[in-house]
C-alpha positions in Angstrom: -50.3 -83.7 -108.5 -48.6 -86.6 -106.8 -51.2 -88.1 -104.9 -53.9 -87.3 -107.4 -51.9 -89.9 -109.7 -51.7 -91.8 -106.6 -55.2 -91.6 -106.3 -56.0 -92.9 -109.7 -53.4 -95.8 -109.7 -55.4 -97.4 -106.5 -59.0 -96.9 -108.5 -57.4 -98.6 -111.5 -56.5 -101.8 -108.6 -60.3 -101.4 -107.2 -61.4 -101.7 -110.6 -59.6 -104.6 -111.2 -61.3 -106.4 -108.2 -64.3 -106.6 -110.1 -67.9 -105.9 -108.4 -69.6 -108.5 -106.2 -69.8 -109.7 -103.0 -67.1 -107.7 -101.4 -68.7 -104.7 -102.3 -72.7 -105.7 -101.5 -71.1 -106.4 -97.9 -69.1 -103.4 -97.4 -72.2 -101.7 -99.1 -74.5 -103.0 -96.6 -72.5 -102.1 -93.4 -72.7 -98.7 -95.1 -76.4 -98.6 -95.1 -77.1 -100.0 -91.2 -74.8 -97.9 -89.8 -76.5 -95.3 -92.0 -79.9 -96.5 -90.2 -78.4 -96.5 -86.5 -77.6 -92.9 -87.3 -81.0 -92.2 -88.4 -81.9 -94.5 -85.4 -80.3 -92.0 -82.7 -81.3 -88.4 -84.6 -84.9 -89.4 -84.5 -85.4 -91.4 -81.2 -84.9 -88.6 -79.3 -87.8 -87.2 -80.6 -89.9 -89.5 -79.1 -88.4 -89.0 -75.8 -89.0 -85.6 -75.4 -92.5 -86.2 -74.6 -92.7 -88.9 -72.9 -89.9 -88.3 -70.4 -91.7 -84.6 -69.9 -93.0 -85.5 -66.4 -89.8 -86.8 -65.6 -87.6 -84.2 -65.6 -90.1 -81.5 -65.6 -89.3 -80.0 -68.8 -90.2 -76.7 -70.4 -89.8 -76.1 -74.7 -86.7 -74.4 -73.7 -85.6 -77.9 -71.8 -86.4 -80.1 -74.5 -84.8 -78.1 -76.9 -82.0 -78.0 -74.9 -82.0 -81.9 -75.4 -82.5 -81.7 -79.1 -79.0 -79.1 -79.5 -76.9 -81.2 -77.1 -76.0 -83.8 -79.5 -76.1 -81.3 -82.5 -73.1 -79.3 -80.3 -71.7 -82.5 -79.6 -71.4 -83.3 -83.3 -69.5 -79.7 -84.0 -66.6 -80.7 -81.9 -67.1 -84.2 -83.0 -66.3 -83.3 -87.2 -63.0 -81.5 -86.3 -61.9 -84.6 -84.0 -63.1 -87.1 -86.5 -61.7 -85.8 -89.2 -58.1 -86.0 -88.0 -58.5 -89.6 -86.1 -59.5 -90.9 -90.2 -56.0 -89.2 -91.4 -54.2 -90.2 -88.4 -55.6 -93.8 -88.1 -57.8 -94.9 -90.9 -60.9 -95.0 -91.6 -61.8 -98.3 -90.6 -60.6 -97.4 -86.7 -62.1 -94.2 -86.6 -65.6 -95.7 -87.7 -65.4 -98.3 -85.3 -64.6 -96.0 -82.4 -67.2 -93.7 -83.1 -70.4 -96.6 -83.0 -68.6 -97.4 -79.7 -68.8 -94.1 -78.2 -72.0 -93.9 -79.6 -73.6 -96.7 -78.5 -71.8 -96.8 -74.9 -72.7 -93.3 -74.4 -77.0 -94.0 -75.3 -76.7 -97.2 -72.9 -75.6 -94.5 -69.9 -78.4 -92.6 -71.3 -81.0 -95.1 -70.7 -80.0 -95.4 -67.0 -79.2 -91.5 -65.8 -82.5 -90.2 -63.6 -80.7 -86.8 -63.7 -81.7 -84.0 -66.5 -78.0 -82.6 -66.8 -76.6 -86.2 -67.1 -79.0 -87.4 -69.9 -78.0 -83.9 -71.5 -74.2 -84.9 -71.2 -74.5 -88.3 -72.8 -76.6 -86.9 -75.4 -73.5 -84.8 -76.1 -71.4 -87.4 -76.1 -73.7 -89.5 -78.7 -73.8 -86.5 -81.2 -70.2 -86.7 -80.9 -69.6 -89.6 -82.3 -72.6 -89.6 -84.5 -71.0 -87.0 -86.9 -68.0 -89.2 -87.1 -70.0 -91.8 -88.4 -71.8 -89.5 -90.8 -68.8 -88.1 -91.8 -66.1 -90.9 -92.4 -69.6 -93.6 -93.4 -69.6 -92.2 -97.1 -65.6 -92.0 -97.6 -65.6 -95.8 -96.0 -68.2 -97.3 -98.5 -67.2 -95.3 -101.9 -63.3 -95.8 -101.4 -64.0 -99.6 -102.5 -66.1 -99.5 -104.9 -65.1 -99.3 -109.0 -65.7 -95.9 -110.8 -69.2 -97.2 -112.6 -71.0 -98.3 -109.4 -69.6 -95.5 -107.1 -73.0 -92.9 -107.1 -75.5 -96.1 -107.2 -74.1 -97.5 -104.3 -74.1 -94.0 -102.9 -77.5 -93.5 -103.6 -78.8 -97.1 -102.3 -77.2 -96.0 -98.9 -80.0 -93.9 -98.6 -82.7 -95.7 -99.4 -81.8 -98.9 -96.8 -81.3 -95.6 -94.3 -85.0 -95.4 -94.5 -85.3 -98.5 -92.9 -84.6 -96.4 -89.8 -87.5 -93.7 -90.0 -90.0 -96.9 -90.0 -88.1 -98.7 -87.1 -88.0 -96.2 -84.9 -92.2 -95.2 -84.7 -92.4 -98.9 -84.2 -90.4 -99.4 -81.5 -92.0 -96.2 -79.6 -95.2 -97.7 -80.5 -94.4 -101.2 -78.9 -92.1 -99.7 -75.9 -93.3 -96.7 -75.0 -97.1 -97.1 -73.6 -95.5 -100.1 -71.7 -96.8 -99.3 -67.9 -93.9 -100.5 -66.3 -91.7 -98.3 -63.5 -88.5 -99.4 -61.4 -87.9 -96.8 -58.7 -85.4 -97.1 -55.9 -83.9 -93.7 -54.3 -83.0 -91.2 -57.2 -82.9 -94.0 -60.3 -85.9 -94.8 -62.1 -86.3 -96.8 -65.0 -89.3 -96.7 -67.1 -90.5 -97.4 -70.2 -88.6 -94.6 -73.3 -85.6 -95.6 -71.0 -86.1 -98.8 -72.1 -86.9 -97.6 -75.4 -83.1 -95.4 -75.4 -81.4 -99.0 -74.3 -82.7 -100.9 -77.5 -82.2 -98.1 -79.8 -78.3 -98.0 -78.7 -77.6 -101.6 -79.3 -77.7 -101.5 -83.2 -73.9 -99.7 -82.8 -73.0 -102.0 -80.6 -73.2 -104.7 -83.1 -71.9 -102.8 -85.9 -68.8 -101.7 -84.1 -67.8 -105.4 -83.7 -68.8 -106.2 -87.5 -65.7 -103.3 -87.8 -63.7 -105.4 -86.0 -63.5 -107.6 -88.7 -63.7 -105.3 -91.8 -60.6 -104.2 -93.8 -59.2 -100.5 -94.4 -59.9 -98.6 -97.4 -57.1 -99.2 -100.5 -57.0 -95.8 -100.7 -56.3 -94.9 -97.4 -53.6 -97.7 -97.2 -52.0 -96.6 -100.5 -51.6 -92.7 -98.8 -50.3 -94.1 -96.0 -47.7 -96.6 -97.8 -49.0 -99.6 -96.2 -48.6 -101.6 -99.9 -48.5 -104.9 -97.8 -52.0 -104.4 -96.2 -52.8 -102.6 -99.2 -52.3 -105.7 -101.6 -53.6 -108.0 -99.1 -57.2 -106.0 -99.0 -57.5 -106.2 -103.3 -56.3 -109.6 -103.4 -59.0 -110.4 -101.1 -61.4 -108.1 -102.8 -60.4 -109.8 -105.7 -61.5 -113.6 -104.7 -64.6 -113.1 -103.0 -65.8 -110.7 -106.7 -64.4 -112.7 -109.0 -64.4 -116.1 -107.4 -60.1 -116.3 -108.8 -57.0 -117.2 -107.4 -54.8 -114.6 -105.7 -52.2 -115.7 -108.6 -54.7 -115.0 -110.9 -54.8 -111.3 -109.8 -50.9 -110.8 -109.2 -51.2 -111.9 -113.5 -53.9 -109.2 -113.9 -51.3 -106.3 -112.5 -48.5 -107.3 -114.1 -50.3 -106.6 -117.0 -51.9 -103.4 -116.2 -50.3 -100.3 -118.2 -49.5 -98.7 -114.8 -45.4 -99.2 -113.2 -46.6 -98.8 -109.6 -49.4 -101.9 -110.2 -47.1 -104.0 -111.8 -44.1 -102.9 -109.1 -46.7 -104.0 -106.7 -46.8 -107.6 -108.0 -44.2 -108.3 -108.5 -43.2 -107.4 -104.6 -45.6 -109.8 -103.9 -44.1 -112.5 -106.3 -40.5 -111.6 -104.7 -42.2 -111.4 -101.3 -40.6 -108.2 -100.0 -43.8 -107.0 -98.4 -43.7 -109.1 -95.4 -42.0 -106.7 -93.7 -44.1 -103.6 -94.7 -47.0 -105.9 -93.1 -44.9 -106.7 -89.6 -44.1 -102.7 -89.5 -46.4 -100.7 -91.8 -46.0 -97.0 -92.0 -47.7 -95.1 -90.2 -48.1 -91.1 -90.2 -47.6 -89.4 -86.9 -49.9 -86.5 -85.5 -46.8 -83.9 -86.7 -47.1 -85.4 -90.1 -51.0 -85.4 -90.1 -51.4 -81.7 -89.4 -49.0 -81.1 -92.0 -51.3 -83.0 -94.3 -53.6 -81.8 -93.1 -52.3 -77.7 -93.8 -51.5 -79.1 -97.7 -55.1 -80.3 -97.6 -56.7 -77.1 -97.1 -53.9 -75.5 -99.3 -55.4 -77.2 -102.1 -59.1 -76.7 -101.5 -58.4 -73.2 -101.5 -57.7 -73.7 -105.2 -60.0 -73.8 -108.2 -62.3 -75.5 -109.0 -62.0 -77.0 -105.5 -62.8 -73.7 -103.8 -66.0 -72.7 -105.1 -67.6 -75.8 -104.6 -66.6 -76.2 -100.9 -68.1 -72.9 -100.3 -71.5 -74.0 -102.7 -71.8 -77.5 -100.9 -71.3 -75.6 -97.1 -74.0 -73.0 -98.0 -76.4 -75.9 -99.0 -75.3 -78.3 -96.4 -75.9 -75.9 -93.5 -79.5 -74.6 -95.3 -81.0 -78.3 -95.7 -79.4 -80.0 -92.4 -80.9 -76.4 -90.4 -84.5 -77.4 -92.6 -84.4 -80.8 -92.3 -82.9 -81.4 -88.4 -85.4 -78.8 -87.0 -88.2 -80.3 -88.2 -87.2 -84.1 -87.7 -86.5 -84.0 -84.1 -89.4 -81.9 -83.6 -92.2 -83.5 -85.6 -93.6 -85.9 -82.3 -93.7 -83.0 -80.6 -95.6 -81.1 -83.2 -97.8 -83.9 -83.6 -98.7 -84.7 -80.2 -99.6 -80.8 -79.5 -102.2 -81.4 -82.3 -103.5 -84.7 -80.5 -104.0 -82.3 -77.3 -105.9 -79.6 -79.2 -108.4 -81.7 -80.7 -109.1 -83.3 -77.6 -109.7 -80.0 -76.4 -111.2 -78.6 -79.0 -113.1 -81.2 -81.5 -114.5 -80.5 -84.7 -111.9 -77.4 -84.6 -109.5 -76.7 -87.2 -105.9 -75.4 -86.7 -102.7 -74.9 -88.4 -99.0 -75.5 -86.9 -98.7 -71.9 -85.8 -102.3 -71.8 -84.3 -101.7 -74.6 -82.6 -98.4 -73.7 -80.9 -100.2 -70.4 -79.7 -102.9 -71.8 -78.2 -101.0 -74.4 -76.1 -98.0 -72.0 -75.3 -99.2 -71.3 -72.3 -99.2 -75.4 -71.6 -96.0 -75.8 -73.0 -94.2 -73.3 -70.6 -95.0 -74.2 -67.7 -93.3 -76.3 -65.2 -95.2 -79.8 -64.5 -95.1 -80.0 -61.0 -95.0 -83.6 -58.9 -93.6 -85.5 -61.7 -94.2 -88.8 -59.2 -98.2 -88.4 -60.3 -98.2 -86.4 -63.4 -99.0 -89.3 -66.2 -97.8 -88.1 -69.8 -98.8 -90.5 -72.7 -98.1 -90.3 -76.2 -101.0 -90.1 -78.3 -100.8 -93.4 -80.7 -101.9 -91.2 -83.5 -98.0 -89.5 -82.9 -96.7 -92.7 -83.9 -99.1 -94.1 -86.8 -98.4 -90.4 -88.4 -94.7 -90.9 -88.0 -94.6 -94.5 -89.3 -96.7 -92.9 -92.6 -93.5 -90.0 -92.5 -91.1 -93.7 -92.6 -93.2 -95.2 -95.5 -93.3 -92.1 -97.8 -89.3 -92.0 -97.8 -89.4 -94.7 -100.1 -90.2 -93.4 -102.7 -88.0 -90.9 -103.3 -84.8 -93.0 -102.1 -85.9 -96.0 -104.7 -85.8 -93.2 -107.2 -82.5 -92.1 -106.4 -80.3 -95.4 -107.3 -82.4 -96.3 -110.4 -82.1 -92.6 -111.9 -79.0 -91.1 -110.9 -77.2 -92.2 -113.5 -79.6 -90.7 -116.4 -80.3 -87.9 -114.3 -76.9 -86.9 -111.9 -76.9 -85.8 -108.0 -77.8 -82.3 -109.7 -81.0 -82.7 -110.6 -82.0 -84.5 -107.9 -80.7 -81.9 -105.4 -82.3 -79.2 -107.4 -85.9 -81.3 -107.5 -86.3 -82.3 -104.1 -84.9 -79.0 -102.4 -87.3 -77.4 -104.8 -90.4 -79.3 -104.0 -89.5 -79.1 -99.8 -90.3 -75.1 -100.9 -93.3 -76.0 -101.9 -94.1 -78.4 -99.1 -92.9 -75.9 -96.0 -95.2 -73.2 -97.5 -97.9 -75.8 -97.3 -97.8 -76.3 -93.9 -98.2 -72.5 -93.2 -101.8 -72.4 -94.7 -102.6 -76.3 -93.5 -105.6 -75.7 -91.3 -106.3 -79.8 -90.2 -104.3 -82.4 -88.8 -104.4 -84.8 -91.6 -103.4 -82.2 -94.0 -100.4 -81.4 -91.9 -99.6 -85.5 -91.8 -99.6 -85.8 -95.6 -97.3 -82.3 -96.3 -94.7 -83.5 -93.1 -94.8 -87.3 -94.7 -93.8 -85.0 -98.3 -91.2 -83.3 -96.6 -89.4 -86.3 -94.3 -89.5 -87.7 -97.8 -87.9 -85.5 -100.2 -85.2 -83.9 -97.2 -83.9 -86.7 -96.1 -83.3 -88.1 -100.0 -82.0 -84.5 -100.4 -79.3 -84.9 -97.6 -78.2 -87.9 -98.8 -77.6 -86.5 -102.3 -75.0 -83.5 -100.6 -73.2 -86.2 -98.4 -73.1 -88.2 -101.3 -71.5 -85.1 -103.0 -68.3 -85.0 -101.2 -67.0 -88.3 -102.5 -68.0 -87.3 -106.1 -66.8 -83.7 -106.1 -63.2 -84.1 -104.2 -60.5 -86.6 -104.6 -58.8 -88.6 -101.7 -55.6 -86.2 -101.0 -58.2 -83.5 -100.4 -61.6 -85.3 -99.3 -60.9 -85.6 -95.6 -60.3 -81.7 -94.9 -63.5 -81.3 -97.4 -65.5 -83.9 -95.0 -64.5 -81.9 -92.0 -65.6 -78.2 -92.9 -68.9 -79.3 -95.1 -69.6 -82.1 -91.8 -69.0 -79.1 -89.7 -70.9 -76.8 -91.4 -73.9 -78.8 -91.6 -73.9 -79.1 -87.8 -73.9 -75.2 -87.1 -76.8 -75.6 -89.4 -78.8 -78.0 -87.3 -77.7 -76.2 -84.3 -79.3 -72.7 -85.8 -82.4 -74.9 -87.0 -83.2 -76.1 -83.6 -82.5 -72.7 -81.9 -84.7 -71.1 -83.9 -87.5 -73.7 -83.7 -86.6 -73.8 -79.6 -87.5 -70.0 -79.4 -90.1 -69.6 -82.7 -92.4 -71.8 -82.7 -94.4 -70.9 -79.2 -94.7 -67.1 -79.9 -93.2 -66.4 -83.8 -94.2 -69.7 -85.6 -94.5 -67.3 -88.9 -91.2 -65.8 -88.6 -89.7 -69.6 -88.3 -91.5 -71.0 -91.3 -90.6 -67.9 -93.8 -86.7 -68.7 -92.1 -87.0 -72.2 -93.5 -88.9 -71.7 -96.4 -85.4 -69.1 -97.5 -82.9 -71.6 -96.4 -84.8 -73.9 -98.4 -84.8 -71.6 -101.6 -80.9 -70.5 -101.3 -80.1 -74.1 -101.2 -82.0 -75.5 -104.1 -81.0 -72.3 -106.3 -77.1 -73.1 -105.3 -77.4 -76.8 -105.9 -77.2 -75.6 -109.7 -73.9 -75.2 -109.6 -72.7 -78.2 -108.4 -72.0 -80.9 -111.0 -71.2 -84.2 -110.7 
């Protein structure tokens, strides 16, 4: 009960701050580290085919690639999740982009199958720290009444990667370029890998300079650092005078605000600043115990189990088909060069060109394996049909809740995944995957966004880990299935997605926020 009063003081200090420029620029470092993790899901998909001759891949080999950073991310949420309660959430942020971005700049330069798998490990591991802790960093400064728009907006800039990255394949990819020189080569998608990783890069040093959440600061007793960050919050919103604030919490109807000025006005923080406390790993894991102690209570309970269910159904939907559409779409390009004037659907596609798809490519040195430019104008029409959905979300969600939204869109991808069953022609199965990319990736954003509205801060973090975690076993069973499906049972895989789908949108009912 404590720190849920604890909890409430420090939003009654954010609120204070006011809403402006602070908050647009935390707001936007929010959204493009949001778009370098769309950046790194997606790019690989785009790599699969084109580094084929390469490394002589089967569907078994590239699916292999797709799990690795999805297994990655599983050890990654429990890790992550105890570096934010140990260290922040600011420092745990910052050293997952590193990782991240260090680990895809190795990647570019391995010319050895099991290497490229290990960094691709490494990169899912810290991408699900950024997914996790990206959320809890943005909303833990923002006031009460801009808290889901803000959210919501994440998502929509987010799209911004899904029509980068078919661009950059586009311009990158084709290139006929090739540095050889004993067992390294460097060609063209590992150029493509090399630009992809710097965006994290550059955001890990925009960290650098970024504060720590109030309400991280306030758990952790740093009240120095803690007054220092709304103070500045404060002046760049409200354009005022650090005296000007100190005034505004001396008046505030709550003892630990107006305590906390007037320790200012005495100046008996500067020590807390010099020497702030800070919890140790024994302390943490205690925490961390009462964390999960309280979960397990109502109403906290049920909807961890309700937002784990849906998490692992639309991340095991959405994943499995993200990674997978250039694939999907260049085996279409293939068959109607083969076969013009034919029509096909996903399933009669895959069975067709199983044969092709499992079988080693011998003398990689002369095999030539281009990307069909109809892969990426299809995906950059996938990119442009996100936007309307995530424009949606921010101007309604107020009116309408995460809810409804969750309900609609996980309802319509029903619709869509059934579509592509009976979808007998390659612009047909453009237009449904374009619906779907649309609608799941607004949908995922909604149950992220769903674990800073439905738990408070004492609790949040263990919340984070398990529904993070979750969601990873999903994507991991998604791309399994697809790995092993979509060659020999592409029915079986679409009825699996089509009831994942279903379960999800039916439980999203029950969550309200």
């Amino acid at each position: 009960m404590e720190m849920q009063i604890q909890e409430t003081v420090v939003q009654e200090a954010i609120e204070k701050t006011g809403f402006g420029q602070f908050n647009l620029k935390i707001a936007s470092l929010g959204a493009l580290i949001y778009t370098n993790v769309v950046i790194s899901i997606i790019s690989i998909g785009y790599v699969l085919p084109a580094a084929v001759c390469d490394f002589e891949m089967t569907t078994i080999d590239k699916g292999r690639i797709a799990i690795a950073p999805v297994l990655g991310s599983c050890f990654g949420s429990l890790f992550w999740g105890f570096l934010a309660d140990l260290k922040g959430r600011r420092i745990s942020l910052m050293s997952a982009l590193f990782l991240q971005s260090n680990s895809e700049i190795l990647m570019s330069l391995v010319s050895n199958y099991w290497a490229l798998l290990s960094f691709k490990f490494l990169s899912g591991f810290a991408i699900i720290g950024e997914i996790a802790l990206l959320f809890s960093y943005v909303g833990e400064f923002q006031p009460a009444k801009y808290q889901k728009k803000i959210l919501s907006w994440l998502s929509f800039v987010m799209v911004a990667g899904l029509i980068i990255v078919p661009l950059l394949a586009w311009a990158i990819i084709p290139l006929q370029f090739e540095y050889r020189r004993h067992y390294f080569f460097f060609r063209s998608w590992n150029l493509f890998v090399l630009v992809c990783a710097i965006p994290a890069e550059i955001l890990g040093i925009w960290l650098i300079f970024c504060p720590e959440t109030p309400k991280y600061l306030a758990e952790s007793g740093q009240t120095g650092k803690l007054l220092k960050v709304l103070t500045d919050m404060y002046v760049e919103n409200i354009r005022g005078t650090p005296e000007e604030f100190y005034r505004t919490l001396e008046n505030s109807e709550y003892p630990a605000l107006i305590e906390l000025a007037n320790s200012c006005a005495n100046k008996s923080t500067s020590k807390e600043e010099k020497a702030p406390s800070k919890k140790k790993l024994c302390t943490m894991l205690k925490d961390f115990k009462k964390q999960r102690q309280n979960v397990f209570k109502a109403p906290y309970l049920k909807r961890l189990v309700v937002l784990c269910i849906c998490l692992f159904c639309t991340a095991s939907s959405f994943y499995s088909l993200l990674m997978w559409f250039p694939e999907l779409f260049q085996r279409f390009a293939h068959f109607e060069a083969l076969h013009p004037n034919q029509t096909a659907s996903v399933c009669s596609i895959s069975n067709k060109n199983s044969a092709t798809n499992t079988t080693m490519i011998k003398n990689s040195f002369d095999c030539v394996q281009e990307i069909n430019t109809s892969v990426y104008r299809s995906a950059l029409w996938q990119g442009l049909t996100t936007l309307i959905p995530n424009i949606l979300l921010p101007l309604l969600v107020d009116k309408l809740g995460f809810r409804f939204f969750a309900v609609t869109l996980l309802g319509t991808s029903v619709f869509v995944t059934s579509g592509l069953y009976f979808a007998k022609s390659y612009m047909e199965n453009v237009i449904l995957s374009c619906i779907f990319l649309a609608v799941m990736s607004t949908s995922l954003s909604v149950m992220y966004s769903f674990l800073v509205i439905l738990f408070p801060t004492n609790i949040r973090v263990f919340a984070s880990t398990i529904s993070v975690f979750t969601s990873r076993i999903g994507t991991i069973f998604g791309n399994v299935t697809f790995t092993y499906l979509i060659d020999d049972y592409c029915t079986i895989l679409i009825v699996t997605i089509i009831a994942q789908l279903l379960l999800a949108a039916t439980l999203s009912l029950t969550l309200r926020a």
